[in-house]
C-alpha positions as CSV (number, residue, x, y, z in Angstrom):
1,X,0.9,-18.8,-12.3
2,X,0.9,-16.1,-9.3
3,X,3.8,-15.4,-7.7
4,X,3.8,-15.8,-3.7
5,X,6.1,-14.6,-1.1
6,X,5.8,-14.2,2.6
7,X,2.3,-13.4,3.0
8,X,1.0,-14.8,0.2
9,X,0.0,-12.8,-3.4
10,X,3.1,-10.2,-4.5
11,X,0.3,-8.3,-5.3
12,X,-1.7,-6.0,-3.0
13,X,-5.2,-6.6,-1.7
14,X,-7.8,-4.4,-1.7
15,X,-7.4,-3.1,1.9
16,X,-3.7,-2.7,1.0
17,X,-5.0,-0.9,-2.9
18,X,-6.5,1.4,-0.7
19,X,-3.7,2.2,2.1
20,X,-1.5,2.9,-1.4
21,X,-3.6,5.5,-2.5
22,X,-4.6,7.1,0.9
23,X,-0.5,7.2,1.2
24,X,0.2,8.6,-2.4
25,X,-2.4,11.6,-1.4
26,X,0.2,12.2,1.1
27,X,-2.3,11.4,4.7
28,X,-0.2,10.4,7.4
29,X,-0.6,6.8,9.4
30,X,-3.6,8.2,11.9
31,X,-5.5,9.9,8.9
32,X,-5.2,7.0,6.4
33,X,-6.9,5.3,9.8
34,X,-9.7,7.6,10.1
35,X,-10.8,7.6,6.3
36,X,-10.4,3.8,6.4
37,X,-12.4,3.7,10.0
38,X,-9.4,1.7,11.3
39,X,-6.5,1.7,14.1
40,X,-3.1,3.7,13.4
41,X,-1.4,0.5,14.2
42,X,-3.6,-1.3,11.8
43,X,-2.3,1.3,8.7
44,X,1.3,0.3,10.1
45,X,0.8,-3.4,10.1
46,X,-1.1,-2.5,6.2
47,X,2.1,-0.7,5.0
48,X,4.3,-3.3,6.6
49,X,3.0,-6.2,4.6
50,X,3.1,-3.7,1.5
51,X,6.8,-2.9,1.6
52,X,7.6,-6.3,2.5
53,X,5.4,-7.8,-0.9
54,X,6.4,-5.1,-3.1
55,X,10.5,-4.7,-1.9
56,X,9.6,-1.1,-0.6
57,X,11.9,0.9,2.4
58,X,9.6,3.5,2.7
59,X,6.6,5.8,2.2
60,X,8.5,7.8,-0.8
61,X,8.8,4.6,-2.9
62,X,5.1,3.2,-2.6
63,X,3.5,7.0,-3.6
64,X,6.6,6.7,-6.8
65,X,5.3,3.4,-7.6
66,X,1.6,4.3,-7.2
67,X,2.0,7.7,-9.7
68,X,3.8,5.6,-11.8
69,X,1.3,2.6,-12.1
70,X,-1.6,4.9,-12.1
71,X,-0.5,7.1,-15.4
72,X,-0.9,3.0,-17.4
73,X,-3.6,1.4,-17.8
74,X,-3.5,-1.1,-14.8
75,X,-3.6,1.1,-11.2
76,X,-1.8,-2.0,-9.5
């Protein structure tokens, strides 16, 4: 049984897998946009919907989290 929040599945989407690792790398809002051939608002609205499934404040905690996930064997 999934769990499900406010938008749906706790866990991140693909769009969302990908915003997490363009952010870990350390690109800002308008370069994660560029590699993802998206808007700047579009990354915000993304990372939004992130903090809000995964209990996140801010940028410091997702890139934490995404190291952290990414040394086991499941990247998300």
């Amino acid at each position: 049984m999934s769990v499900t929040g406010l938008y749906g599945s706790c866990e991140p989407n693909e769009r969302e897998e990908r915003v997490i690792e363009l952010v870990a790398e350390g690109l800002k809002n308008s370069e994660v946009a560029d590699a993802m051939g998206t808007t700047e608002n579009t990354v915000k609205n993304h990372l939004r919907v992130i903090f809000d499934k995964l209990g996140f404040w801010n940028r410091v905690e997702l890139a934490l989290w995404y190291e952290s996930r990414r040394d086991g064997s499941r990247p998300f």
